[in-house]
C-alpha positions, 0 to 999 in steps of 0.5 A: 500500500503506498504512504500518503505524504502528509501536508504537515510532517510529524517531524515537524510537530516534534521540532515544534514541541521541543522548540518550545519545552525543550528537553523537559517532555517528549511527544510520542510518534501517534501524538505527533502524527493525530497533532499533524493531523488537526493542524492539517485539516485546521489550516484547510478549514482556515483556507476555505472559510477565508475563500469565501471571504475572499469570494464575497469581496470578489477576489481571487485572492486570500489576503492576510485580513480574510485570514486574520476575519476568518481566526477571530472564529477560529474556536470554532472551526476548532471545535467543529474538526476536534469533534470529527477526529475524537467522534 
């Protein structure tokens, strides 16, 4: 069966979580791999809601202010992935 790449490596994760906690904590392989997961599927949610602001304005393109309109809800869009993954 061939690998699926991923949009967002788990090494990545990992780099990240130890850029910020350092040595202290570790994170598992299957953490970083479901983490890499959400961030994923969070930044393609994040990419159609701020098409859509971008679509209403009658842009082609997403500008940093659709982005920045689309985080002030980003809670819920959050929410809305976290409930798919865990249920």
């Amino acid at each position: 069966m061939p690998r699926i790449r991923k949009e967002v490596p788990p090494n990545i994760i990992k780099r990240l979580f130890k850029n910020v906690l350092g040595d202290e904590f570790k994170i598992s392989d299957e953490a970083c791999s479901y983490l890499s997961d959400f961030v994923e599927k969070l930044v393609k949610e994040i990419g159609i809601e701020a098409s859509k602001v971008a679509k209403f304005t009658k842009r082609k393109t997403i500008k940093k202010r659709d982005i920045e309109f689309v985080l002030e809800d980003v809670g819920r869009i959050a929410n809305k992935i976290a409930e798919k993954m865990v249920g």
